[in-house]
N, C-alpha and C positions, 0 to 999 in steps of 0.2 A: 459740814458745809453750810455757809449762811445762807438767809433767806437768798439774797439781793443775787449770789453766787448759783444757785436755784433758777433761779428766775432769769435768769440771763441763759444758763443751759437749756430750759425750757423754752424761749423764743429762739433759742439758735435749732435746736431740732425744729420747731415748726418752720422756723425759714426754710431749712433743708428740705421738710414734706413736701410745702408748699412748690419749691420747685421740682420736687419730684413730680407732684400734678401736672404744672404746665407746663415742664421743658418740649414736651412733644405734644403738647394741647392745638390741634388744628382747630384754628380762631373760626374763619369759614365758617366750617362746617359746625360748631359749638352753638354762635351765635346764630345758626340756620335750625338750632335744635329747638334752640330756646325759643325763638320766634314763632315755631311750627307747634309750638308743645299745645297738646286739649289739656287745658288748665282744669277741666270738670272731675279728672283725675286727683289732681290738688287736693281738692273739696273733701274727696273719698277717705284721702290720706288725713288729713285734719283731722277727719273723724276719728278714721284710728289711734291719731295720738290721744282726740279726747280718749278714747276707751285706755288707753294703755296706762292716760294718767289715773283714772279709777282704779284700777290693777291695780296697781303701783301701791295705790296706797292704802286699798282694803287689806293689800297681802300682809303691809307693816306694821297695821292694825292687828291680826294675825299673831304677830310675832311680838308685838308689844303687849298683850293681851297679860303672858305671865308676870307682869308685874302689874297693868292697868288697866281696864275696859276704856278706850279712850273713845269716846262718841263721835261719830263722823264728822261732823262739822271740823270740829279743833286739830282731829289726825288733818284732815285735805288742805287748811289754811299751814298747818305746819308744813306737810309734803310739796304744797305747791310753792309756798317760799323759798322753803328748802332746798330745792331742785335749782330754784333761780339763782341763788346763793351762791350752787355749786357749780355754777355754771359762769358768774362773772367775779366771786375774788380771785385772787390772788397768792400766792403761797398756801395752797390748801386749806385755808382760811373757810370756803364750802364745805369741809367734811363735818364740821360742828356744826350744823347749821340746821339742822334736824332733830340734834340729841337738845343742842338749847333750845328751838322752839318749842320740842313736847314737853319739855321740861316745864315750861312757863305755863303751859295750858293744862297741866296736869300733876301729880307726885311723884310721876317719877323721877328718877335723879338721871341727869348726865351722863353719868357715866355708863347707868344701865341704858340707856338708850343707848348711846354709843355703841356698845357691844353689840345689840339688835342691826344696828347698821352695818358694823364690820361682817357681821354673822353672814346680812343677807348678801353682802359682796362676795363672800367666800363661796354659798351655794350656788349664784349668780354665776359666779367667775369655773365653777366647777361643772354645772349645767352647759355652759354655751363650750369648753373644755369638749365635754362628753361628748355632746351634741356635734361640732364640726369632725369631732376624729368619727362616729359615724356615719357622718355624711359623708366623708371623704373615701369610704370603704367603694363609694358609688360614683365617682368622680375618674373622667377619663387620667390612668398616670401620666400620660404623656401630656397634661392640661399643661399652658405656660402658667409657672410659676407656683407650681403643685408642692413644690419641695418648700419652699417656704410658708406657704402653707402650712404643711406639715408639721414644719417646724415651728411655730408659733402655737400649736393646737398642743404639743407634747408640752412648754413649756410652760403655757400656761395652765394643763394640767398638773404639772409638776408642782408649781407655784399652792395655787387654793387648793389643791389634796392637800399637799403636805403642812398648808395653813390648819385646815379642817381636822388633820389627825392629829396634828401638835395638841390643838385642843381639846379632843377626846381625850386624847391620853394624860393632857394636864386637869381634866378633869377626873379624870380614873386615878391617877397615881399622884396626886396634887406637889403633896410634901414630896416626894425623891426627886419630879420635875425639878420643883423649886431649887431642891440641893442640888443635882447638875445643873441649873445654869447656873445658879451663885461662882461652884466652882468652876466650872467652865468660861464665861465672861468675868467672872472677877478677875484671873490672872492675867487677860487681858485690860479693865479697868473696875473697881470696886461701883463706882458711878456708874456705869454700862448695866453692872448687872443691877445694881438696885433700881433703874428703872424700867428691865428689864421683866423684871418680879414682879414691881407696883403693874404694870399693862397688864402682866399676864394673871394676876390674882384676883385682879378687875374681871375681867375677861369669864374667869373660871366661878365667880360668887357668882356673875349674870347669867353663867348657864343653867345655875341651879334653879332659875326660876323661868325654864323655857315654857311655853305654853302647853296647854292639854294637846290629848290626841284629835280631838276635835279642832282646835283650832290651827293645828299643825296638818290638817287634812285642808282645809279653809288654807292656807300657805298654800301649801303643796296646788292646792288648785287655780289659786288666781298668781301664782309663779308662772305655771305651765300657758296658762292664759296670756299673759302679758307678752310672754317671748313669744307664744305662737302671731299675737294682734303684731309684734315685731317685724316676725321674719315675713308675716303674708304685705305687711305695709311697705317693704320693700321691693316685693313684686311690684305689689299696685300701683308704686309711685313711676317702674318705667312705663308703661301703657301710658303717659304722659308724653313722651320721647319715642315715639312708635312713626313720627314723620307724617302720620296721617291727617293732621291740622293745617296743613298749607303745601305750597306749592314750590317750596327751595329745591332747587335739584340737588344742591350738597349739603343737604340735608342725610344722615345716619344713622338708619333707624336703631332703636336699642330694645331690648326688649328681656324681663329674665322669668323662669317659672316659677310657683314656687319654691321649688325643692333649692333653685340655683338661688334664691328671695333667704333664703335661709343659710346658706353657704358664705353668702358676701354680708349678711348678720354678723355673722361668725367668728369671719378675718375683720370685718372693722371694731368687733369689741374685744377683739384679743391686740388692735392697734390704739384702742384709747387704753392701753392700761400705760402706756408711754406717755413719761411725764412732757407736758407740751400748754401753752398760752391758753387762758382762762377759755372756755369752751372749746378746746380741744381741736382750732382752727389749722388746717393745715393735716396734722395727725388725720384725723378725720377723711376728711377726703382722698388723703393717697390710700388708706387702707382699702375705701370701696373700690377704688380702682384698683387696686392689685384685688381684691374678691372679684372683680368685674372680667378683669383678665383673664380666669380661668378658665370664663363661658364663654365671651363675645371676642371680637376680633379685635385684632390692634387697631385697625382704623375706626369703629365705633368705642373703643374705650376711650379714645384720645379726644373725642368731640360730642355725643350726646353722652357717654359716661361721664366728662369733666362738667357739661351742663348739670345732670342728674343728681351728679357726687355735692356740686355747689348747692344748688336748690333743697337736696335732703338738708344740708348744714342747715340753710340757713331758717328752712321751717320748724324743723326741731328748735333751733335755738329762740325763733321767735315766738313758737310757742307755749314753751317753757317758762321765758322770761316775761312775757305778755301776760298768763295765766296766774305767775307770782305776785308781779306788779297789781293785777285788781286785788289779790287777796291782803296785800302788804296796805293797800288803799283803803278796802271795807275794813278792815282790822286799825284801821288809823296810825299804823304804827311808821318807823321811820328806816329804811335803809341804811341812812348812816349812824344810826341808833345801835340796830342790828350787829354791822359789820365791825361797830368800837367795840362791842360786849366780845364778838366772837375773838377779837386780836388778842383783849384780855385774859378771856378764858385759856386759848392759846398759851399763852405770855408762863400762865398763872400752874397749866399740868406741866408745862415745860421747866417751870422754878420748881416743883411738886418733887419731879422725878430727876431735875441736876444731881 
């Protein structure tokens, strides 16, 4: 499938999300949300993203350790670039955009970053997996919309397990790996499977240099950290939308705790993993509202939920991208600098592995 062919499927599901958000969005009452909102809430949540953006990137510090001690400074200017990256190209064009910055600031190579990044998506993606089908043990069944629910928590379990196993076991049994897929996708296409093998050979040499047990405790901790600064930052941000700011009568109060703050986590990152328009516009938002739906009423999800769902977008992404842009500016370097290198590099594993 070509890029441009990509890219057009991906704005066509966010159009779809998008109107899934506001087909039933009672305007009234949304714009009664927003008006009335105690923005000092805001404030609270900001902070938590600063903390989350620390997380974030001690924990990759962490995990980049077994190849490089990389000093604070140069990991946070790469993570916070990075993140910005990933958030406004294009054709996935953000997923390098990590592995090339620590590359530049440091010795290791590309590729092993990369792997460190795929790694953390896969425990990421296996955690928040775990995590909602627990929660969900606690969740009334008869909640609307419980079964799909469900059904996204099983699949994305299914997904990064069997990511995560594929790779133990191509790291335990390397060569026979290699020999079933060769035979296996080669009869399918000889090109398929050789690069095929090239990902996965990458993949398996960067495990061999995962970090000590110490710093894989140092992981394990500021992982746990970030998701939990997560799911409480989604409590905190409805006590914004609580209606108690002003005086609209159709005004709908919202409000979630945080067990329910963790639940609507859950289903919105098991809904970005659906390919969809550079920050994840649209996708985004419908998933909070179907998290939202589980706990609040239809008439509060349709008008301070669509307030709350918009507002979360748009402070994450501002800042994200806000936080990139100083470092991209202290660092003097250039955006479009950047974004040419990454097309090439792109361009470049894609002619690698033809």
């Amino acid at each position: 499938m070509g890029k441009w062919v990509k890219f057009i499927v991906s704005l066509l599901i966010t159009g779809v999300c998008l109107w899934l958000t506001f087909k039933d969005t009672n305007w009234e009452a949304m714009w009664a949300s927003l008006r009335t909102a105690n923005w000092t809430w805001l404030v609270v949540y900001v902070a938590l993203l600063g903390f989350i953006q620390l997380a974030r990137t001690v924990r990759w510090g962490h995990l980049l350790s077994g190849l490089e001690h990389v000093p604070f400074r140069q990991l946070n200017e790469a993570s916070a670039i990075g993140f910005m990256m990933l958030l406004i190209l294009p054709f996935r064009l953000g997923e390098f955009a990590r592995p090339y910055l620590i590359a530049e600031r440091s010795k290791i190579r590309r590729s092993a970053a990369m792997t460190t990044v795929v790694l953390e998506r896969i425990i990421d993606g296996i955690v928040i997996a775990a995590m909602l089908r627990v929660l969900l043990f606690f969740v009334n069944t008869d909640a609307p919309n419980i079964k799909a629910v469900e059904l996204g928590s099983n699949v994305m379990f299914a997904v990064f397990g069997g990511g995560l196993a594929f790779l133990i076991v191509a790291r335990w049994q390397h060569d026979r790996v290699i020999g079933l897929m060769r035979a296996a996708l080669g009869r399918v296409s000889p090109a398929m499977a050789d690069k095929a093998v090239y990902i996965v050979d990458g993949f398996v040499s960067a495990l061999r240099q995962l970090p000590d047990a110490k710093n894989l405790l140092g992981f394990t901790f500021w992982t746990a950290a970030y998701w939990a600064a997560n799911g409480v930052g989604m409590s905190v941000l409805t006590r914004a939308f609580d209606c108690d700011g002003g005086t609209a009568a159709s005004c709908v109060p919202l409000s979630l705790t945080v067990f329910q703050g963790f639940v609507v986590l859950s289903v919105l990152i098991v809904g970005l993993m659906i390919p969809a328009a550079p920050g994840s516009a649209g996708t985004f938002q419908a998933f909070v509202l179907l998290g939202l739906s589980v706990f609040v009423s239809k008439e509060a999800t349709n008008s301070s939920g669509v307030a709350y769902a918009n507002v979360l977008w748009v402070v994450q992404i501002l800042q994200q991208i806000l936080t990139g842009m100083v470092f991209l500016f202290l660092g003097q370097g250039s955006f479009k600098d950047i974004a040419g290198k990454l097309s090439s590099q792109k361009a470049e594993n894609e002619g690698a592995t033809a």
